[in-house]
BAROTOR-329982 format. One record per atom (N, C-alpha, C): residue in one letter; x, y, z. Coordinates in steps of 0.02 Angstrom, whole numbers, padded with zeros to 5 digits, always signed. Atoms other than C-alpha are relative to their C-alpha. Example, Ala and Ser with C-alpha at 12.3 -4.5 7.8 and 13.67 -1.06 7.14 Angstrom:
<atoms>
A+00045-00059+00000A+00615-00225+00390A+00045+00060+00000S-00042-00059-00003S+00684-00053+00357S-00039+00055+00037
</atoms>
This chain:
<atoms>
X+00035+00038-00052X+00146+09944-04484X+00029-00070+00005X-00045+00074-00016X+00228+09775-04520X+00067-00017+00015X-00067-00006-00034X+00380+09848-04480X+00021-00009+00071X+00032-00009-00095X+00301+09891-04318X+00004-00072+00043X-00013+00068-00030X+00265+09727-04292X+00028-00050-00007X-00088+00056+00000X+00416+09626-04340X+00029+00033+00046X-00054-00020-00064X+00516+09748-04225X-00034-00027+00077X+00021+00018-00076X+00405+09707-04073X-00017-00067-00013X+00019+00087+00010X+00382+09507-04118X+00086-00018+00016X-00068-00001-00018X+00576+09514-04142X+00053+00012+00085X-00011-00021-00073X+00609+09604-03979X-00023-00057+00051X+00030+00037-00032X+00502+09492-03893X+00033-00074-00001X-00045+00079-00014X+00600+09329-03961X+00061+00015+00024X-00064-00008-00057X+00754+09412-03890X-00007+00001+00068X+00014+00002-00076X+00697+09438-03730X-00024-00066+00015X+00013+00098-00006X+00616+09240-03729X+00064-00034+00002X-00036+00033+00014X+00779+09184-03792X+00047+00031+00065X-00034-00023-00047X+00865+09291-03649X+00011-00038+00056X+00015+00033-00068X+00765+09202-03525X-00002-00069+00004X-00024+00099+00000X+00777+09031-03584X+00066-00014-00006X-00063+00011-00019X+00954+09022-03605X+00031-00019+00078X-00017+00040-00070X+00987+09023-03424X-00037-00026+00037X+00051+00077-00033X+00848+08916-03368X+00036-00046+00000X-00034+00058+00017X+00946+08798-03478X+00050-00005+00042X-00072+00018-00037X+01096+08823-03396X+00003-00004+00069X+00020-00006-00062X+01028+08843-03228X-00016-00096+00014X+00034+00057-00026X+00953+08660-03248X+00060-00057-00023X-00073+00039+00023X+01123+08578-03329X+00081+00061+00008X-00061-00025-00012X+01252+08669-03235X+00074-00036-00031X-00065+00036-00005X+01442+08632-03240X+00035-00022+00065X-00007-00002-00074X+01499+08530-03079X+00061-00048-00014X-00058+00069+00000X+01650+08418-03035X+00004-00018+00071X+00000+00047-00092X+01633+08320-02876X+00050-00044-00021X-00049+00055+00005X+01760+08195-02812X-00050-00057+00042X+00016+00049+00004X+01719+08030-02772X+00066-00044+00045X-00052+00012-00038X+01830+07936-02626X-00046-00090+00001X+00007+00074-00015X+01834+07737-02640X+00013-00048+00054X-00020+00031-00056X+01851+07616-02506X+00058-00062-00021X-00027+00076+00021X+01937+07493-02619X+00058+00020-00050X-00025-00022+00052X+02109+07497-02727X-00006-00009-00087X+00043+00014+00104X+02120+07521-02926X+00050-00072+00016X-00017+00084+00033X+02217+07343-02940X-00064-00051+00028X+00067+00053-00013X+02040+07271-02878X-00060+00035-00048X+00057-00044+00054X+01953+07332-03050X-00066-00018+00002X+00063-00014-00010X+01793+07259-03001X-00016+00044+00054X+00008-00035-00055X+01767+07324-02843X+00007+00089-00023X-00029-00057+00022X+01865+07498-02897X-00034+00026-00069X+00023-00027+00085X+01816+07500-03079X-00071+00011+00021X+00048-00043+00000X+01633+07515-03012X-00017+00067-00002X+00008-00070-00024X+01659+07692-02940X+00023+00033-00079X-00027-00017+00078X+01738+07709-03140X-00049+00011-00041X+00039+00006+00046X+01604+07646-03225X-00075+00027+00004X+00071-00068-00041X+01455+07769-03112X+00055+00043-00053X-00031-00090+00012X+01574+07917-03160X-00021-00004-00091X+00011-00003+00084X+01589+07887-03362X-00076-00004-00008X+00075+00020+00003X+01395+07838-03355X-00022+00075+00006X+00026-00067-00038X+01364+08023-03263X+00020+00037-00076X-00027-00057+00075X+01473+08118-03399X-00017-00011-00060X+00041+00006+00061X+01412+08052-03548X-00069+00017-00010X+00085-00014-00008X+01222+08062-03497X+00004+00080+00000X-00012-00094-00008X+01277+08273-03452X+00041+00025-00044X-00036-00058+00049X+01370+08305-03600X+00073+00013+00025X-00044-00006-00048X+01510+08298-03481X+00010+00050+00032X+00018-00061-00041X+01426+08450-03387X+00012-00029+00091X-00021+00015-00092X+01451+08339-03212X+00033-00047-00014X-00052+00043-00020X+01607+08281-03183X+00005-00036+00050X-00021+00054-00066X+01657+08142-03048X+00063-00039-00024X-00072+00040+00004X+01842+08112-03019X+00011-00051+00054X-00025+00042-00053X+01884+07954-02935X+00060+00001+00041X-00072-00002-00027X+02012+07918-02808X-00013-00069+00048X-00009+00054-00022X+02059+07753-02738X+00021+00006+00060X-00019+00012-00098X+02068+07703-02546X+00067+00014-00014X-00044-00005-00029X+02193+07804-02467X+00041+00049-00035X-00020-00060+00053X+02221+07945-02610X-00036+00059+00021X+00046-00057-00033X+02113+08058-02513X-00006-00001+00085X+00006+00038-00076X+02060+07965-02356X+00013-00062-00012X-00015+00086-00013X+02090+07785-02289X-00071-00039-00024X+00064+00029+00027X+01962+07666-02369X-00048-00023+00047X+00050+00024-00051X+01873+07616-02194X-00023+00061+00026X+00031-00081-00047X+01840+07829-02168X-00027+00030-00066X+00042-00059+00047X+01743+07861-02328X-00038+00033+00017X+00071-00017-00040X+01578+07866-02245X+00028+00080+00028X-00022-00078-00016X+01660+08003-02164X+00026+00068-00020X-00005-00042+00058X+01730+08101-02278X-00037+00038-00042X+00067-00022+00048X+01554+08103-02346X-00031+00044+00046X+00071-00019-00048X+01455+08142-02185X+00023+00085+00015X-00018-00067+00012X+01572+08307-02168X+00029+00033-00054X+00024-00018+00064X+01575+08354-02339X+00078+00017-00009X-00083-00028+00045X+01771+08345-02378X+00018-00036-00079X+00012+00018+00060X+01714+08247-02531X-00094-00008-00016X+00063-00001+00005X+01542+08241-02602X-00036-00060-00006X+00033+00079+00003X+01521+08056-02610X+00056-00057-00006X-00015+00050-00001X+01593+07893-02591X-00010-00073-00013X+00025+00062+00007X+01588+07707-02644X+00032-00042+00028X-00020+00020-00028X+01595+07598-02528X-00056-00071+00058X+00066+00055-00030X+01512+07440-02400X-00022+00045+00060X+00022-00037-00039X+01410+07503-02271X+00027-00040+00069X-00005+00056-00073X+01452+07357-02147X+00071+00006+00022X-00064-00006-00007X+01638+07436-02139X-00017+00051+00057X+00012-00044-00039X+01547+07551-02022X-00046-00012+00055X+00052+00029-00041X+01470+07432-01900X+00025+00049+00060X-00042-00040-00056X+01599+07517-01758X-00051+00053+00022X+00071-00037-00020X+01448+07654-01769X-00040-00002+00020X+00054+00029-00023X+01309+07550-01758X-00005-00040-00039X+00025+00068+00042X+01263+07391-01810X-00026-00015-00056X+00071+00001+00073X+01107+07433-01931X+00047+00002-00050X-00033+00000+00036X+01253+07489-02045X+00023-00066-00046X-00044+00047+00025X+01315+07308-02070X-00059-00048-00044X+00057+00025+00054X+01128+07249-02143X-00026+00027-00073X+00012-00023+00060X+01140+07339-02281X+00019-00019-00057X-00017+00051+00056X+01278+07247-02375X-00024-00057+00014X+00018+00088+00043X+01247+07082-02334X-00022-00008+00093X+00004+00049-00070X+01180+06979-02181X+00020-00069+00011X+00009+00075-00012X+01236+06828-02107X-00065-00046-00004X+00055+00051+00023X+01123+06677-02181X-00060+00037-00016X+00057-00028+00038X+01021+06800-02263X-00036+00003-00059X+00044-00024+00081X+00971+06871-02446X+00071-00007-00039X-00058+00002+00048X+01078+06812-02594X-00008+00063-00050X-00017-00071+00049X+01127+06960-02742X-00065+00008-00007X+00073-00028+00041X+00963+06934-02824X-00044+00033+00040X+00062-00031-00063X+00850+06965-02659X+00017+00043+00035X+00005-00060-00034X+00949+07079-02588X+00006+00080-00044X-00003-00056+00031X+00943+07206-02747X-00109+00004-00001X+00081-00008+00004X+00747+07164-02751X-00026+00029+00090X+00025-00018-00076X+00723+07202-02539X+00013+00077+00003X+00013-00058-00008X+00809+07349-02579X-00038+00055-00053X+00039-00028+00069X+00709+07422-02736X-00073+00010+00006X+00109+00021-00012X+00521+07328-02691X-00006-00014+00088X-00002+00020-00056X+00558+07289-02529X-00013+00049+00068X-00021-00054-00035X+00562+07444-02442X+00072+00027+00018X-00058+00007-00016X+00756+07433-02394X+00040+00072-00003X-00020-00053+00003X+00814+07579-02455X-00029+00056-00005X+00039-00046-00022X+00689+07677-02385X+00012-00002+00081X-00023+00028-00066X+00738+07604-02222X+00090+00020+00014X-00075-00019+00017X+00946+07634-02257X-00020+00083+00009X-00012-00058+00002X+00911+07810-02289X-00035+00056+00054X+00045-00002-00064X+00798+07842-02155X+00062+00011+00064X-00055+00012-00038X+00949+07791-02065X+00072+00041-00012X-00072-00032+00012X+01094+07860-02139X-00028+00071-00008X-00009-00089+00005X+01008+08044-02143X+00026+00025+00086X-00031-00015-00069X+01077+08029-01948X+00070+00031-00011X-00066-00018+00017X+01237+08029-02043X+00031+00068-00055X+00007-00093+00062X+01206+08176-02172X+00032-00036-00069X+00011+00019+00098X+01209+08059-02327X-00033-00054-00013X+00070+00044+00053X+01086+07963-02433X+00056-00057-00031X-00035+00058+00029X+01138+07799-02512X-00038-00021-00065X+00019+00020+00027X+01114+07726-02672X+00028-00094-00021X-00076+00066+00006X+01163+07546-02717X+00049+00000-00082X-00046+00002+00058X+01307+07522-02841X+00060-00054+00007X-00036+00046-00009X+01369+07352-02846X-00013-00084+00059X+00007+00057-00037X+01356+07173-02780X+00069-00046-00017X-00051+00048+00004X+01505+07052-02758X-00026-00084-00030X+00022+00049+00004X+01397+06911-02785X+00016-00063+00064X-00034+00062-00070X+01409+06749-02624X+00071+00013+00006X-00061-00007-00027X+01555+06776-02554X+00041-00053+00016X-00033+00056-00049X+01696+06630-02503X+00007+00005+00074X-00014+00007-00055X+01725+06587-02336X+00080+00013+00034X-00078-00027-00015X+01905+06641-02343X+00050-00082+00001X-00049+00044-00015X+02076+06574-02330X+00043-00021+00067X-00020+00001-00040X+02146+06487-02202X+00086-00064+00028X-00050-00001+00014X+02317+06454-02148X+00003-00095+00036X-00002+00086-00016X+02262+06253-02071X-00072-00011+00003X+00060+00026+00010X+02109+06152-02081X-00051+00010+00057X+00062-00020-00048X+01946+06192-01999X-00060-00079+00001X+00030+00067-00007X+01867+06013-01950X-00056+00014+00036X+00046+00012-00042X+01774+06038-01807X-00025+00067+00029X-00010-00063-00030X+01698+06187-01717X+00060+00038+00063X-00042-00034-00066X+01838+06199-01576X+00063+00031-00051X-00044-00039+00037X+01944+06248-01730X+00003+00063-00004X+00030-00067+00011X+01875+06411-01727X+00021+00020+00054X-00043-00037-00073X+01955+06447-01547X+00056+00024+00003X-00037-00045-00003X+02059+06573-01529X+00030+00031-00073X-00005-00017+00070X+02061+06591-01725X+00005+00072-00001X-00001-00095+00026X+02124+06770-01778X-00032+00008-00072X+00027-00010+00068X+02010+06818-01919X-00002+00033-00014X+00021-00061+00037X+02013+06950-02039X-00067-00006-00033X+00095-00006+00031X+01817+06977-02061X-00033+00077+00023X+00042-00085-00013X+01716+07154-02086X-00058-00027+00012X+00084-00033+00001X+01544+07196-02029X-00009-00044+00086X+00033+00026-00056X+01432+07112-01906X+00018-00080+00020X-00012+00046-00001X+01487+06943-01930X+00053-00012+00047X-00029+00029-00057X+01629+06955-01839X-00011-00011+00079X-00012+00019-00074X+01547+06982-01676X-00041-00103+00002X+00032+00069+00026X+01470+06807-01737X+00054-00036+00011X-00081+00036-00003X+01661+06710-01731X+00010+00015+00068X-00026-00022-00059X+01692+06812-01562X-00052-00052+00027X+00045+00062-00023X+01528+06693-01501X+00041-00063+00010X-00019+00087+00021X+01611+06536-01577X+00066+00000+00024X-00078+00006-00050X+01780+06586-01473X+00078+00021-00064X-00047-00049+00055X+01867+06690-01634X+00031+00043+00001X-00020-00073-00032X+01965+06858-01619X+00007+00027-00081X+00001-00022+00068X+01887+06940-01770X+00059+00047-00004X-00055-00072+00009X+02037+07092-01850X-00018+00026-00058X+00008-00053+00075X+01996+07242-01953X+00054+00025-00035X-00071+00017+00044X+02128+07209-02087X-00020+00065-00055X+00002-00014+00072X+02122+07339-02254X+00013-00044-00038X-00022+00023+00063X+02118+07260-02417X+00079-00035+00001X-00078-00005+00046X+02306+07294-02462X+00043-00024+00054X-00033+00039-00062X+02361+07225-02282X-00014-00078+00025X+00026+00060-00001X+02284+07070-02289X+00045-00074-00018X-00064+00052+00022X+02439+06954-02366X+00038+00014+00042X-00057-00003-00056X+02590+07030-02262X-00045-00030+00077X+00017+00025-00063X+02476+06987-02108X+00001-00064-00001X-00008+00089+00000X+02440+06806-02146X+00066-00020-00014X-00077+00032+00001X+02625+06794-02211X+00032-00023+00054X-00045-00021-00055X+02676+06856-02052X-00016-00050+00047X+00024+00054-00067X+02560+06736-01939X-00030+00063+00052X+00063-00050-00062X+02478+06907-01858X-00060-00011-00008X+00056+00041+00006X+02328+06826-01932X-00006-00076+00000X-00015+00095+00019X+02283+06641-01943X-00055-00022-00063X+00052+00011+00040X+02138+06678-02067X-00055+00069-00036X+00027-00059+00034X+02051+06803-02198X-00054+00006-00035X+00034-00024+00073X+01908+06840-02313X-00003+00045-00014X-00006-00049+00041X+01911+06943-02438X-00075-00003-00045X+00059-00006+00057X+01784+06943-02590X-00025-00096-00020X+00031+00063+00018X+01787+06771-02692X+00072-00014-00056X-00082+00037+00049X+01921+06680-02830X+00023+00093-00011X-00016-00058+00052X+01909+06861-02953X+00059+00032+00044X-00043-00058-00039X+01979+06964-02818X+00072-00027+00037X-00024+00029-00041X+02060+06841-02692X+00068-00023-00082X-00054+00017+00022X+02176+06782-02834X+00048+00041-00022X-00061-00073+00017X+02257+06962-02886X+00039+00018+00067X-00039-00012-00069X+02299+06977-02688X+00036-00055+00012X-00056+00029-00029X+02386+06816-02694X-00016-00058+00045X+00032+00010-00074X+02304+06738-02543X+00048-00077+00003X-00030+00075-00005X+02361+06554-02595X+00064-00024+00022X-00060+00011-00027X+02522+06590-02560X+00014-00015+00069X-00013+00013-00084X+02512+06600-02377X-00034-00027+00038X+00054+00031-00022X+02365+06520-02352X-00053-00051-00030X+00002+00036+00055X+02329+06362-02427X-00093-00033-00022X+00067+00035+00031X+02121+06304-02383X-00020+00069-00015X+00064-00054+00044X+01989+06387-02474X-00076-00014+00041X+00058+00034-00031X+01839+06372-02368X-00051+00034-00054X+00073-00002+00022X+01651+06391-02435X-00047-00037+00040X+00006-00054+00016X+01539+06465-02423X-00010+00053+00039X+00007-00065-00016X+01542+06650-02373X-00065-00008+00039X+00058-00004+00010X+01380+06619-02291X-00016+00069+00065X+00011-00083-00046X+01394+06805-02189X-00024+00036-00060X+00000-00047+00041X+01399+06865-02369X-00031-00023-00066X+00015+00056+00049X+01273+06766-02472X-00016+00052-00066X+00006-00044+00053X+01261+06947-02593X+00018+00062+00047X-00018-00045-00028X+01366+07094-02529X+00005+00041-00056X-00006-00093+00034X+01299+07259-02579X+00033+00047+00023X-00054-00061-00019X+01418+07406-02610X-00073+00072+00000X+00020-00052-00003X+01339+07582-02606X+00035+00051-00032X-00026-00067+00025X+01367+07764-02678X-00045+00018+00072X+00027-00040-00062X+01350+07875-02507X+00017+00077-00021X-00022-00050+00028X+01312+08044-02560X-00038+00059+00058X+00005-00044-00037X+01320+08194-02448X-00063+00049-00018X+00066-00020+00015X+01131+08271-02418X-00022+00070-00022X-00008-00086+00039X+01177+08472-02441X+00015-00008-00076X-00011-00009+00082X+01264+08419-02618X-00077-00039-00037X+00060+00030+00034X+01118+08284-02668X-00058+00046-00008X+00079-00043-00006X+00969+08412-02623X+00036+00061-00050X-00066-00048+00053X+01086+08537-02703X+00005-00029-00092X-00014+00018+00074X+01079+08453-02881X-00083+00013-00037X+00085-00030+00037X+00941+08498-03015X-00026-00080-00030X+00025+00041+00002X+00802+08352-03032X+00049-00061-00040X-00024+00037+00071X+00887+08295-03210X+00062-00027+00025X-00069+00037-00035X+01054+08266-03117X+00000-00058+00042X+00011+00068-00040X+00991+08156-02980X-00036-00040-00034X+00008+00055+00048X+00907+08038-03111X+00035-00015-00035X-00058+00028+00020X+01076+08030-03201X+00043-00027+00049X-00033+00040-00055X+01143+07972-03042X-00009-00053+00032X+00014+00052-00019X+01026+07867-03002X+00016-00065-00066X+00008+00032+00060X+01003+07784-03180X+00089-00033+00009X-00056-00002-00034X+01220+07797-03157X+00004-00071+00044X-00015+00072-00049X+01226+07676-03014X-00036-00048+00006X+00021+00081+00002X+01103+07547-03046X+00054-00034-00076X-00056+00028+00067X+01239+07532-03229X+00037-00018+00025X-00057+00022-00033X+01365+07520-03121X+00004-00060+00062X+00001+00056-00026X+01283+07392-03000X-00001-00072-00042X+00012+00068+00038X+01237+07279-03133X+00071-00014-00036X-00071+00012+00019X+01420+07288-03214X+00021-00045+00066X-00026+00027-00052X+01472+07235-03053X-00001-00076+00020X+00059+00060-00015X+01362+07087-03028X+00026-00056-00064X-00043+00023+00059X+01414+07026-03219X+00084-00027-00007X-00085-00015+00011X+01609+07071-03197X-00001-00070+00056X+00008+00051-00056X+01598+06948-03037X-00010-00061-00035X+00023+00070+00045X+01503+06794-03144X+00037+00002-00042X-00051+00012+00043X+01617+06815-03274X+00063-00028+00022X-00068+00007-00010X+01782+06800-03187X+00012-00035+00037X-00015+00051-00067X+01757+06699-03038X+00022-00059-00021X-00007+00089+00033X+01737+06508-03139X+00097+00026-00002X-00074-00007+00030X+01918+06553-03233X+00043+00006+00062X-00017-00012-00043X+01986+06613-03064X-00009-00056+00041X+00014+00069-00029X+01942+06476-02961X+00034-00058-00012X-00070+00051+00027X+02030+06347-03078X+00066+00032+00004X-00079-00007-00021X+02193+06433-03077X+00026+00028+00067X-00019+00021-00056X+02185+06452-02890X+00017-00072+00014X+00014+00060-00023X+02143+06259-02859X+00066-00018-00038X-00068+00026+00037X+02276+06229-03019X+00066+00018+00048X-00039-00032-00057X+02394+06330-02896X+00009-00013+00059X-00006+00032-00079X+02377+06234-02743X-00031+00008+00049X+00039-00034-00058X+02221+06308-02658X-00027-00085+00030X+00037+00083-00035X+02151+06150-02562X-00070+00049+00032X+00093-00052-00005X+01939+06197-02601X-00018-00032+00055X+00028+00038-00031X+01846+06134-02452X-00051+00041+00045X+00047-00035-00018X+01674+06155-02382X+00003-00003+00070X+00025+00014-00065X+01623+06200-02192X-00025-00041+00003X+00054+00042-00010X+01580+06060-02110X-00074+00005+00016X+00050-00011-00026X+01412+06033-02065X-00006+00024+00055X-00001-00025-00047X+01441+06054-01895X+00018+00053+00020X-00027-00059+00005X+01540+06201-01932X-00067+00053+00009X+00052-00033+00016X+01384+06288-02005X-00060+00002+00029X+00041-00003-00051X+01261+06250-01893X+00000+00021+00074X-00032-00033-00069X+01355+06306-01738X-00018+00068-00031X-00004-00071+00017X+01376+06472-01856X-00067+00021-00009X+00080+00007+00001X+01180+06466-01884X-00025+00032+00063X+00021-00014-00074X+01136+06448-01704X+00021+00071+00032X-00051-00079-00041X+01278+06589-01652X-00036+00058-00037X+00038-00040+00055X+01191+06701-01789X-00068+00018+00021X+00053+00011-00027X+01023+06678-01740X-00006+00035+00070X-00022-00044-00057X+01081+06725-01556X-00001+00074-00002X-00029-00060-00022X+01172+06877-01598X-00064+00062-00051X+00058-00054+00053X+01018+06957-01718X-00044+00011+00065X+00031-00014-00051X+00918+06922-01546X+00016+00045+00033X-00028-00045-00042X+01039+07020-01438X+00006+00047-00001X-00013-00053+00038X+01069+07155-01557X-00060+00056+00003X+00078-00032-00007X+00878+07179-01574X-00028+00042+00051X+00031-00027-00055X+00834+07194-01409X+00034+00071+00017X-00037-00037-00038X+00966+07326-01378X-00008+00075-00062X-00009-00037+00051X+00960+07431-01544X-00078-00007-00041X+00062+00003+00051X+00781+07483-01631X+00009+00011-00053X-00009-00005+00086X+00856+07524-01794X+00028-00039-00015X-00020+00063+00014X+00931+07361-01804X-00055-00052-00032X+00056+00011-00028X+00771+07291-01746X-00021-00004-00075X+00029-00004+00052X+00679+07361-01881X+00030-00034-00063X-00034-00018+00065X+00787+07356-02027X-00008-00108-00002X+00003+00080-00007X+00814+07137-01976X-00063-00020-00009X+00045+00030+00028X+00645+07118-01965X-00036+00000-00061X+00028-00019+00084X+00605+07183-02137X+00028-00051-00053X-00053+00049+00051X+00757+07074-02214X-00031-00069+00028X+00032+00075-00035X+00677+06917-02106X-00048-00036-00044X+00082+00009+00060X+00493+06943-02200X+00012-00025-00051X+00012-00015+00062X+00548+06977-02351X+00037-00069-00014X-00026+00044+00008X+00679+06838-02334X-00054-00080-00023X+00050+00054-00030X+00548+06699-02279X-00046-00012-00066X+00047-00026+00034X+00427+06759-02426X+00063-00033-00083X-00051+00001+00073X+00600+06743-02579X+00013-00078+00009X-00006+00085-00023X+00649+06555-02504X-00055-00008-00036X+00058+00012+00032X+00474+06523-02541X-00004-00018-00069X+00006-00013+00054X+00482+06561-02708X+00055-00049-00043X-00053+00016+00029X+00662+06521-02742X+00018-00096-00002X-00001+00050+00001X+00647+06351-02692X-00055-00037-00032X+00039+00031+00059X+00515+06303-02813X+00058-00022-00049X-00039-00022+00081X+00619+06374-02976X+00038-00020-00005X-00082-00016+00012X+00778+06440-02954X+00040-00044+00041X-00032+00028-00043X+00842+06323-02825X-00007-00080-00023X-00007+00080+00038X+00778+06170-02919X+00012-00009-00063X-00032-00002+00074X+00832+06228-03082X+00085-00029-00005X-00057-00035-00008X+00991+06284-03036X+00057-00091+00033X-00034+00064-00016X+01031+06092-02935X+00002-00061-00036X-00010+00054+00044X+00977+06000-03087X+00072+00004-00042X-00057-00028+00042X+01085+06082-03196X+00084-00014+00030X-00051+00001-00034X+01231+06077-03072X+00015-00081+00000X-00017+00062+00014X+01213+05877-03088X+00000-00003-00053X+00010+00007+00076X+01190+05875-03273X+00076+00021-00031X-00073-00031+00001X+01365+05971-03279X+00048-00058-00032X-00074+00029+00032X+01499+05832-03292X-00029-00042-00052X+00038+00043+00068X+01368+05753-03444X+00035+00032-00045
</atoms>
């Protein structure tokens, strides 16, 4: 009789163990997605983000989900990720969203707004804010979900190839500027140009541009820029915290088992905050051996910036009226904006200007 019932207790844990085995494996498959960048590997922040999501993914899975990177232009061109994503010839991409204003506008409030939300407020608008409930809302038009992964931190105002004094300087200026901003310059009598990355020096060499931004010192000094273009303006203020994104195609995302999309998510907030760090670290050092190098630093004038204010202001009106998912998405970043000032100018804004005098002590 106890034979009896060891053989049927036994039996019974084989058949349990039958059926849990591939549960397990059912819920930690084996996958390898690619991953298409907008940015090259000699720009290791920018690039090394989409690096430092992937290693994050495979370690958390045992290295059961793979993600192979590929750098703008190893797959597709870095201004057609989005696309790449939305018809599923890769399963995701990292990349800015405002490289895809040409679509629609809303796109270009996602990384950054003119005179908007700096890094800190625009990772909190999109987290507590609603934001990226609003983004994805939006981008399921496009057939992929977004997560964020990465901030540049304020941006410079770029380099330019002669001095910007007054606002009539800005006339007929050829600028290399992405997103929404440039129709902002076209206002002020500019002829924004959608430059790539890696084309951005031979153009100013050449004089097919007269003026560029790029990122900030970190980046701007591996491309060179000083060479052909000697001011340094400041500040970036189109790009007072430009968020990157992971855009991931909505058949593969719904397609993944729970445990996967919380390694993905978990994944790209590691890889935003690297980002954010790698930036504060490298910029100071960078900065001096531009300026040591012959950059001539110099701020927009006032008048500069208040023309760009006013023009700004304008073109969020125009945009509005004409586009409701603009609409929306601006007035959310407006609130929330109005509400962080508030705050920021108690603390962080009077901390931050003591300290900045206390400096050459």
């Amino acid at each position: 009789m106890q034979r009896r019932r060891f053989l049927k207790t036994a039996g019974l844990g084989v058949a349990a163990s039958a059926i849990a085995a591939p549960a397990i494996a059912q819920s930690s498959p084996e996958l390898k997605w690619r991953l298409t960048s907008s940015f090259p590997k000699s720009l290791d922040a920018l690039y090394g983000a989409s690096e430092v999501f992937a290693k994050s993914v495979a370690e958390a899975t045992d290295n059961k989900f793979h993600i192979q990177c590929f750098a703008a232009g190893e797959l597709v061109p870095g201004l057609q990720a989005a696309d790449a994503v939305s018809n599923g010839t890769v399963e995701m991409c990292h990349t800015a969203s405002y490289y895809y204003v040409g679509k629609d506008p809303t796109f270009g409030l996602f990384t950054a707004q003119p005179f908007g939300l700096n890094t800190r407020m625009q990772t909190s608008w999109m987290y507590f804010g609603g934001a990226l409930d609003l983004a994805n809302a939006f981008y399921k038009k496009y057939h992929f979900m977004a997560l964020p992964c990465g901030n540049t931190t304020c941006q410079m105002g770029g380099w330019f190839r002669k001095e910007i004094k007054t606002v009539a300087d800005l006339h007929g200026l050829k600028f290399r500027i992405a997103g929404f901003a440039g129709q902002i310059f076209s206002k002020l009598g500019s002829v924004p140009q959608q430059v790539a990355g890696g084309d951005i020096y031979p153009a100013l060499e050449k004089g097919t541009i007269d003026a560029a931004e790029w990122v900030g010192p970190y980046d701007d000094e591996k491309l060179g820029f000083q060479k052909v273009a000697k001011y340094y303006y400041y500040p970036g203020w189109w790009e007072g915290g430009a968020m990157l994104h992971n855009f991931i195609n909505l058949d593969k995302w719904n397609a993944l088992p729970k445990s996967y999309q919380a390694v993905v998510k978990a994944a790209s907030e590691t890889a935003h905050n690297w980002m954010i760090a790698r930036y504060d670290s490298g910029n100071p050092g960078a900065l001096k051996k531009l300026v040591a190098g012959g950059a001539q630093l110099r701020p927009f004038p006032q008048a500069v910036m208040e023309a760009c204010y006013k023009a700004t202001n304008e073109t969020y009106q125009e945009v509005s009226a004409k586009n409701a998912d603009f609409k929306k998405v601006y007035e959310s970043m407006v609130a929330f904006r109005g509400e962080e000032y508030l705050w920021w100018q108690v603390a962080e804004l009077g901390f931050d200007a003591f300290m900045v005098r206390m400096r050459p002590r």
